[in-house]
C-alpha positions as CSV (number, residue, x, y, z in Angstrom):
1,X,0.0,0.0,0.0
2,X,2.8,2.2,0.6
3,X,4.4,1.9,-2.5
4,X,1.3,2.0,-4.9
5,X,0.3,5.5,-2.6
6,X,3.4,6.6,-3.6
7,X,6.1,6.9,-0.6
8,X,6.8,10.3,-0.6
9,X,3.2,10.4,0.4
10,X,4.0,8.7,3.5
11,X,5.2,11.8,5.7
12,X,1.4,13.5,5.8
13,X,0.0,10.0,7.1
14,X,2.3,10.1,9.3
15,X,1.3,13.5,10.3
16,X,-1.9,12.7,10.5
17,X,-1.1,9.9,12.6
18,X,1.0,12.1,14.6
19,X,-1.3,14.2,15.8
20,X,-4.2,12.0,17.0
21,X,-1.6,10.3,19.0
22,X,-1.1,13.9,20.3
23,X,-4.4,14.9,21.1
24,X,-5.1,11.1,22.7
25,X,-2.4,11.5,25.2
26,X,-3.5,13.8,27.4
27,X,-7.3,11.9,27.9
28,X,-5.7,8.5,28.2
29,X,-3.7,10.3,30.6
30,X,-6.4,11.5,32.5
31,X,-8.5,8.7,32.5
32,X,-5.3,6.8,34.2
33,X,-5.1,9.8,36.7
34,X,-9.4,8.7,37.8
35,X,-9.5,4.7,37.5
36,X,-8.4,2.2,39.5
37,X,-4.5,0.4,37.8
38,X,-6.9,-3.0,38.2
39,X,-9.4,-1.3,35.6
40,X,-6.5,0.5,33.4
41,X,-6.6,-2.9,30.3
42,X,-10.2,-3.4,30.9
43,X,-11.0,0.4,29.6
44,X,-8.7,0.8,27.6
45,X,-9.6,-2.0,25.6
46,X,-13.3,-2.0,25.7
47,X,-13.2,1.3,24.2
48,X,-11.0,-0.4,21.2
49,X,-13.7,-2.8,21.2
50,X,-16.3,-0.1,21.0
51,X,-14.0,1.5,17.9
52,X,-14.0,-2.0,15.9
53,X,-17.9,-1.9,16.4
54,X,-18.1,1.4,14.9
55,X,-15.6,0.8,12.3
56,X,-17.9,-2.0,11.4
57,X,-21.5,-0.1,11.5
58,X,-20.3,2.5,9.2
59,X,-18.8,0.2,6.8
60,X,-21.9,-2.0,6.7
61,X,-24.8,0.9,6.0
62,X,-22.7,3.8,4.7
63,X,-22.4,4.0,0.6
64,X,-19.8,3.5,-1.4
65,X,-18.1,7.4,-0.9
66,X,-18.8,6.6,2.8
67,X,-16.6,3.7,2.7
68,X,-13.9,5.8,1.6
69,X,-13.5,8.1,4.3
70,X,-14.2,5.2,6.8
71,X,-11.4,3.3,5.2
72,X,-9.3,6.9,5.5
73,X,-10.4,7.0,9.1
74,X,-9.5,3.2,10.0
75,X,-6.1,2.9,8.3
76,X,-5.2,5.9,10.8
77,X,-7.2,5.1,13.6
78,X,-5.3,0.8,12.8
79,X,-1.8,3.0,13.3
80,X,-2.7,4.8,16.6
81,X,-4.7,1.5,18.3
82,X,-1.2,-1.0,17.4
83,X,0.9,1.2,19.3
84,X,-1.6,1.9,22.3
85,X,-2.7,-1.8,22.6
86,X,0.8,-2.9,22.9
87,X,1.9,-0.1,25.2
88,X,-1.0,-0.4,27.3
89,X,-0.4,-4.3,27.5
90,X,3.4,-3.4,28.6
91,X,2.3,-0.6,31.1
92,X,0.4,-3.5,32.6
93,X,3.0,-6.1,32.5
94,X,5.6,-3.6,34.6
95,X,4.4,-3.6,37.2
96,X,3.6,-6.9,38.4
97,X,7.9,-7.5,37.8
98,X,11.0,-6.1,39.3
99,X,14.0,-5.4,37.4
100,X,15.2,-8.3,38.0
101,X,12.4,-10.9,37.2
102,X,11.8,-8.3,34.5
103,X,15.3,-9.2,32.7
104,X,14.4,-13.1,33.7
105,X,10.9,-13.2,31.7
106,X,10.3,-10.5,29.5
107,X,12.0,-12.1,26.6
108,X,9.5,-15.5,26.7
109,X,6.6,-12.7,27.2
110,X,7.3,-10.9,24.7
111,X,7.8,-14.4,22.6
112,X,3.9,-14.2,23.3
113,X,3.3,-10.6,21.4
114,X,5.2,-12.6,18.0
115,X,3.0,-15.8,18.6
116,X,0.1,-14.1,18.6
117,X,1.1,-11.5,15.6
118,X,1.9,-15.0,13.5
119,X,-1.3,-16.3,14.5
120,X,-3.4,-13.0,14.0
121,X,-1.3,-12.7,10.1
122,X,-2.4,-16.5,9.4
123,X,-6.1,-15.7,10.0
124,X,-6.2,-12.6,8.4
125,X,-4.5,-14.7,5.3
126,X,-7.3,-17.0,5.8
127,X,-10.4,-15.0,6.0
128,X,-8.6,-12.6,2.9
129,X,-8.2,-15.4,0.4
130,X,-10.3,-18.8,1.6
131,X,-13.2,-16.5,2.5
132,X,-13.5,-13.1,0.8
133,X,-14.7,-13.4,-2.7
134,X,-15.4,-16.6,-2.7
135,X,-18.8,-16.2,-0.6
136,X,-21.9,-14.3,-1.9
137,X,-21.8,-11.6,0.9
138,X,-18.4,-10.1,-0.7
139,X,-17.8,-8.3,2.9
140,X,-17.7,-11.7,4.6
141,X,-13.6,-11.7,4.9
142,X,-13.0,-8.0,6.7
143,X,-16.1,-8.8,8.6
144,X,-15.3,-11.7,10.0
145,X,-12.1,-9.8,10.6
146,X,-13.4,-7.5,12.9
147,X,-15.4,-10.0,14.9
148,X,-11.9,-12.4,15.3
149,X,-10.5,-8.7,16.5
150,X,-13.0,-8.1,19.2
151,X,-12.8,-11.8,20.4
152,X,-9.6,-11.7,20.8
153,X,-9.2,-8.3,22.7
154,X,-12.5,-9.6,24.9
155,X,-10.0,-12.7,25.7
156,X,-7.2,-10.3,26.9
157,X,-9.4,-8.6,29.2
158,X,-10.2,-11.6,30.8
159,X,-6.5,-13.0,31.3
160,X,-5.6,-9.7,32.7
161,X,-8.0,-9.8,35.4
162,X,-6.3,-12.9,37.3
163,X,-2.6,-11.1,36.7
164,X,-1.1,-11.2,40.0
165,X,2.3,-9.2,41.0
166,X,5.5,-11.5,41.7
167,X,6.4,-10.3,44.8
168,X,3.5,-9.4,47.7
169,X,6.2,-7.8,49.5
170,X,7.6,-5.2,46.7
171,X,6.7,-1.8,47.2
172,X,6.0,-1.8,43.5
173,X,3.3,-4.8,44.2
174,X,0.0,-3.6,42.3
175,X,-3.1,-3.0,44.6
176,X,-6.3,-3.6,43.3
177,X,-7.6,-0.4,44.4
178,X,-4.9,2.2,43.9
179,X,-5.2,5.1,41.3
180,X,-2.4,6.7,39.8
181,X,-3.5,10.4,39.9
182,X,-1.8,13.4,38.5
183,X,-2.8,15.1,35.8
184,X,-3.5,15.1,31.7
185,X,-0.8,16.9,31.4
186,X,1.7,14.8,33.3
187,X,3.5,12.5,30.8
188,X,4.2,15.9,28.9
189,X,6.2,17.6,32.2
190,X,8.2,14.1,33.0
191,X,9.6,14.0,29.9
192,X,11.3,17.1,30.0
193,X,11.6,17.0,34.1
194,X,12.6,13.8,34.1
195,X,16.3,12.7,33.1
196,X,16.0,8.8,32.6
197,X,12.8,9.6,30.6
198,X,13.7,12.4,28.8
199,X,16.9,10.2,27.7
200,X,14.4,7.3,27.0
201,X,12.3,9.5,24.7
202,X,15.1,10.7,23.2
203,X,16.4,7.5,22.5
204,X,13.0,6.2,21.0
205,X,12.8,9.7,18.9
206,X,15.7,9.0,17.3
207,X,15.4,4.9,16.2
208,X,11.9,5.6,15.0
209,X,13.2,8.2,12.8
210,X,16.1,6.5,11.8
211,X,14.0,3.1,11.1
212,X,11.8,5.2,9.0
213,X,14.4,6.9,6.6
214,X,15.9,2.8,6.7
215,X,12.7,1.8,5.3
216,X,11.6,4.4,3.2
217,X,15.0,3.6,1.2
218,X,14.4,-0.1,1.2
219,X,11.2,1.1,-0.3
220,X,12.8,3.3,-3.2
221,X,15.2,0.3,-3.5
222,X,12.4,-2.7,-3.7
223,X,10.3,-0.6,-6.4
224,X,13.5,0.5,-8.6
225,X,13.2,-4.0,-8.4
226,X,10.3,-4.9,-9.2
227,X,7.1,-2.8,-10.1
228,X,5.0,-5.9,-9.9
229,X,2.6,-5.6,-6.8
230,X,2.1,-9.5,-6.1
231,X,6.2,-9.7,-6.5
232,X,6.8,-6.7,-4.0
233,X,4.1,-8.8,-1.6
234,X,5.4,-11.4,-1.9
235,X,8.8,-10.2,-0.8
236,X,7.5,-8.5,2.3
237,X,5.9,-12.0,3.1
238,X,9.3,-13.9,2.8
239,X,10.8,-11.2,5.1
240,X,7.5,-11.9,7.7
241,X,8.7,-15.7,7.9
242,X,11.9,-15.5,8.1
243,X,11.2,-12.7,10.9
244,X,9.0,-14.4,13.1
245,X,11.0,-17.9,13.6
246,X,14.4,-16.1,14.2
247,X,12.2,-13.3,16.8
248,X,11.1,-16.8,18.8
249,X,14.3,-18.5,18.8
250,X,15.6,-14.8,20.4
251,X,12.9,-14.2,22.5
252,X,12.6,-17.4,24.5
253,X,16.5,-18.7,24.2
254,X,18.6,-15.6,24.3
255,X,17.2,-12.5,25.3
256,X,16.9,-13.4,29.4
257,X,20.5,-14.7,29.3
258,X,21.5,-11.8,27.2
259,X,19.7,-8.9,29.6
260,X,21.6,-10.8,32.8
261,X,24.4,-11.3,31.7
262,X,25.6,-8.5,29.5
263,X,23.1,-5.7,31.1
264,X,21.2,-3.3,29.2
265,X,23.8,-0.8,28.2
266,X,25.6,-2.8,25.2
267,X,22.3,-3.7,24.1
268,X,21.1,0.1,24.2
269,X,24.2,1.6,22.6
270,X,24.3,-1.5,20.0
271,X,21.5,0.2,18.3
272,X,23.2,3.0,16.6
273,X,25.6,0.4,15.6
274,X,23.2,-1.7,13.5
275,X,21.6,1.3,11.8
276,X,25.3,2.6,10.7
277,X,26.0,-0.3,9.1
278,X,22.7,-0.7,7.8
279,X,22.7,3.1,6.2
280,X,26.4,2.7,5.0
281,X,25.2,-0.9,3.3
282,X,22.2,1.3,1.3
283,X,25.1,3.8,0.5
284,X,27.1,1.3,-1.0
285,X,25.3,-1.9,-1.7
286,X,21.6,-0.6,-3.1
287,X,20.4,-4.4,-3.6
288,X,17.5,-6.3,-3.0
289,X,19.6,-8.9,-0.8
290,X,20.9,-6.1,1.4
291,X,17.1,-4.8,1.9
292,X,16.4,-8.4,3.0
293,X,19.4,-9.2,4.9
294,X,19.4,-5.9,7.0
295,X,15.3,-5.6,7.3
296,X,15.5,-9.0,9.0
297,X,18.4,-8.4,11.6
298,X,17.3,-5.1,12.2
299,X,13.6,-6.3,13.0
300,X,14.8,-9.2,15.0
301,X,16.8,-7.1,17.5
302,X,14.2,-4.3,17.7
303,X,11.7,-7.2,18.4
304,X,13.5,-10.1,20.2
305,X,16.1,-8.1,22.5
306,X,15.7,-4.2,22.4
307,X,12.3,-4.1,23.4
308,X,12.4,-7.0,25.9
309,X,15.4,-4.0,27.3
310,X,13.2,-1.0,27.1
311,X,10.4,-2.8,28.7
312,X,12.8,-3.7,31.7
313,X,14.4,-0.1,32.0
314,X,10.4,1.2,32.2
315,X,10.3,-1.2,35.4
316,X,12.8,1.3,37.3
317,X,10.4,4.3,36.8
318,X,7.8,6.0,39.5
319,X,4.1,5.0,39.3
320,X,3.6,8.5,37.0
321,X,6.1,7.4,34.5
322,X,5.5,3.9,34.7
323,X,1.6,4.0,33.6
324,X,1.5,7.8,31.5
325,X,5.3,8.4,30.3
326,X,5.7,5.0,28.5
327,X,2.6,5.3,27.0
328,X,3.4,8.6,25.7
329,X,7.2,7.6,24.3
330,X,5.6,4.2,22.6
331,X,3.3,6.0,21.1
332,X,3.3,9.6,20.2
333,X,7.0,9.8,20.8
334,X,8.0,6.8,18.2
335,X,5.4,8.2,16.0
336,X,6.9,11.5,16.1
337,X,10.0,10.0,15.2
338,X,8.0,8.0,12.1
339,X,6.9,11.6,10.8
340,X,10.5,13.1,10.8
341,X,12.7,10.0,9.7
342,X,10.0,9.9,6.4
343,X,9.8,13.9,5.9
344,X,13.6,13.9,6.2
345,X,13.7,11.6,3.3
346,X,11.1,13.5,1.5
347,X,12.9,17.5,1.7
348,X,16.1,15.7,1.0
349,X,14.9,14.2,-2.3
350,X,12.8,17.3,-3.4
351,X,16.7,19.5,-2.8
352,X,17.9,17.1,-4.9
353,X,19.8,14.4,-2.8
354,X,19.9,10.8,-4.0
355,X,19.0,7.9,-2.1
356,X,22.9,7.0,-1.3
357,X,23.5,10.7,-0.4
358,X,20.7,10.7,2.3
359,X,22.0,7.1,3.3
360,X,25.3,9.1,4.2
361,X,23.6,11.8,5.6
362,X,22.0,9.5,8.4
363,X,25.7,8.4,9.9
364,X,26.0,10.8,12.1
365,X,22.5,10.7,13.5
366,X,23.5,6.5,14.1
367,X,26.2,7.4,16.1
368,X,24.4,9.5,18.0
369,X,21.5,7.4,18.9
370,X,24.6,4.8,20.2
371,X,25.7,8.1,22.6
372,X,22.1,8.3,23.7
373,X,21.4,5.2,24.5
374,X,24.4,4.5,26.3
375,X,23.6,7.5,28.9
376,X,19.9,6.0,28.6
377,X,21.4,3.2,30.0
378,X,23.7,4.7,32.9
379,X,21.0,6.9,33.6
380,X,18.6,4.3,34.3
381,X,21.1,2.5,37.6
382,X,19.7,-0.9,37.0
């Protein structure tokens, strides 16, 4: 879809996605500041829920121009609920672990979010090609879509409610009846009060960005390839299986022994590392087998070990930070980042720049992301 949108296009998505996460903040925040922590997934998620129901109302009985804007509407609204779903599942998940358990099982749980993605891309395979336009009711595949969507996010409600913390006797244990308070406005202040999460939303700002720029030169690279859609799809789908096997193999084998023995801070300032060579590779070696090779490795760290880290750095944070800042860097933050890695790409192009040049140009900003998540790291004391 990118691609056939044209991906100089990309950037005002982005914007758009941008600021919806901007303006959502602030009430998730404040909803978090009134609830009890017990009812935080349960909300959050029925209101999703609520959304798919929507989504599905005004597909059904608006007309064909109506269906338009509601697709408009749901590919942004898809963008802003796969980051809040996820963050709101983490911002759960810290804090029933310390630090410690945290760098113990966070890997195998996060094993769980690439099961589940596998399982949820199988199905949507299925009910796309074994079901859509092969039954009379031509809707019958997205449909059914939805309704497998809302099952599923009705299940995770009801897991979370017999989560338990690991230790009754940490002053991080969650009780049932607490309420985080503050204000709307709080995430917003932390970040730039805060030094370990201003340094962890710095650190976020600049990997989105420079993941962005990474893809949206793999993109340039794949279409000067191949301008056959079902070729280009295909591609993306080899990338998805090789993915998801190597992410497992990471997630429940390496990434606990990894985070206890080695610590966060090489796998923080490793980051910028990856990214360098992955720029300087596009610089030199614009192929289809470097797009492959580096997509992969660079997806299977993010995935299987860097997130697993971020996720146990997050457990070190006050209550505020804990259930409003995260949220805010996973989504509005790393979004933010999305926007300005893509528009980079975009004004460089328009002055004139070619793809290798801009590859060249994003060096410096690697080695700076290593810098920053290095003092991330030290900054963090765990």
């Amino acid at each position: 879809m990118a691609i056939e949108g044209g991906i100089f296009n990309l950037p005002y998505i982005l914007l758009a996605i941008v600021i919806v996460m901007g303006l959502i903040n602030p009430i998730y925040s404040w909803v978090v500041s009134k609830i009890k922590t017990s009812r935080i997934v349960i909300y959050c998620y029925s209101f999703f829920i609520l959304n798919l129901i929507l989504f599905l109302l005004c597909w059904s009985f608006f007309g064909e121009q109506g269906r338009q804007w509601t697709g408009r509407a749901f590919y942004v609204w898809c963008n802003v609920y796969s980051f809040f779903v996820v963050s709101i599942f983490w911002v759960t998940v810290i804090n029933y672990f310390n630090t410690s358990d945290a760098k113990r099982v966070f890997g195998v749980i996060s094993a769980g979010g690439s099961l589940g993605a596998f399982f949820g891309s199988t199905t949507a395979r299925y009910f796309s090609s074994e079901i859509c336009g092969k039954s009379s009711i031509s809707d019958l595949g997205p449909i059914s879509l939805i309704f497998f969507s809302i099952a599923c996010l009705f299940i995770a409600i009801l897991v979370s409610r017999s989560l338990t913390s690991s230790s009754t006797n940490n002053n991080k244990a969650v009780e049932e009846d607490e309420v985080v308070g503050g204000s709307s406005v709080e995430a917003f202040k932390n970040i730039i009060k805060n030094v370990p999460v201003r340094l962890m939303a710095l650190y976020i700002l600049l990997w989105t960005g420079l993941s962005t720029a990474a893809w949206m030169i793999s993109l340039t690279i794949i279409q000067d390839w191949s301008s056959d859609p079902c070729e280009r799809t295909a591609f993306f789908a080899q990338i998805e299986q090789i993915v998801t096997p190597l992410t497992l193999i990471m997630q429940i084998f390496f990434t606990s022994y990894l985070l206890r023995k080695i610590g966060i801070i090489p796998i923080l300032t490793v980051y910028g590392v990856f990214l360098l060579i992955a720029f300087g590779t596009y610089a030199t070696y614009p192929t289809i087998t470097a797009v492959l090779v580096l997509t992969v490795l660079i997806r299977v760290f993010e995935y299987g070990l860097n997130k697993p880290t971020r996720e146990t750095v997050f457990t070190s944070l006050n209550k505020q930070d804990r259930y409003k800042s995260t949220v805010m860097m996973d989504t509005f933050v790393a979004r933010t980042g999305d926007y300005f890695g893509g528009q980079s790409v975009t004004l460089l192009t328009v002055f004139g720049l070619a793809i290798g040049s801009i590859a060249y140009a994003a060096l410096p900003i690697a080695v700076l992301l290593s810098i920053v998540g290095y003092k991330a790291a030290k900054a963090s004391k765990i």
